[in-house]
C-alpha positions as CSV (number, residue, x, y, z in Angstrom):
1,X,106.7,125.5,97.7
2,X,103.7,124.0,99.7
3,X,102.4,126.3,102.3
4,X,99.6,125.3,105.4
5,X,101.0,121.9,105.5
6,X,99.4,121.9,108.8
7,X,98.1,117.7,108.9
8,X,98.5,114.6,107.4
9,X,95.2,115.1,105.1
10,X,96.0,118.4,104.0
11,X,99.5,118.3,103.1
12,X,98.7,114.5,101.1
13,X,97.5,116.7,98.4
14,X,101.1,117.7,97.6
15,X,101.3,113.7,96.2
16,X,99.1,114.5,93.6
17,X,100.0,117.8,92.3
18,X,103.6,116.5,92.3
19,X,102.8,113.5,89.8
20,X,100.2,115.6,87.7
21,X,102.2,118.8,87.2
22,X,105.6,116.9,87.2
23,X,107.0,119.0,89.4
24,X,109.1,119.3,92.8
25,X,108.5,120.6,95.7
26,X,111.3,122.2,97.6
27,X,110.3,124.0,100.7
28,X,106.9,123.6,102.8
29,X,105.2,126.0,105.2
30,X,104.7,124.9,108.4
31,X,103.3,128.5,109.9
32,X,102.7,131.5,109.2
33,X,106.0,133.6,108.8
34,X,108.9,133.6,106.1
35,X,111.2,131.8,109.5
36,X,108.4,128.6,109.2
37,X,109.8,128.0,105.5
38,X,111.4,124.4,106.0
39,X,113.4,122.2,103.2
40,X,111.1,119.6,102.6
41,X,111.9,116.0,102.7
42,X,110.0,113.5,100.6
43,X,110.9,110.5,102.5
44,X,109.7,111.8,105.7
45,X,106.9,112.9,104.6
46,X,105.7,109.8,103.3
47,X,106.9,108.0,106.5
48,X,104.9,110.5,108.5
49,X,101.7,110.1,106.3
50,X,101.9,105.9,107.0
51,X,102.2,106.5,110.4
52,X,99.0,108.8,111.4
53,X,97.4,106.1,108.5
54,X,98.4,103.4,111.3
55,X,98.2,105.2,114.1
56,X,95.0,107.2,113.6
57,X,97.2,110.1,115.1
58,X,96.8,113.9,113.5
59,X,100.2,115.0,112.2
């Protein structure tokens, strides 16, 4: 679980610790309360991440 995935250059961390612990992540945080738990979908993600990269939008 990922929690405060709250921007693009925040939440790019989970990238990293993915490939060095060799693990999955399953569920991110997008607030503050057990109701902001969301499944969390890799593809997505990384389509979001290319997009603020383009756009020079904040997620």
């Amino acid at each position: 679980m990922l929690t405060k995935l709250d921007g693009s250059a925040k939440g790019g961390v989970v990238l990293g610790i993915c490939d060095e612990l060799k693990v999955p992540v399953r569920f991110v945080g997008i607030g503050e309360k057990i109701g902001d738990l969301r499944p969390f979908d890799p593809a997505a993600f990384v389509e979001a991440l290319y997009s603020d990269a383009t756009t020079g939008e904040a997620a």
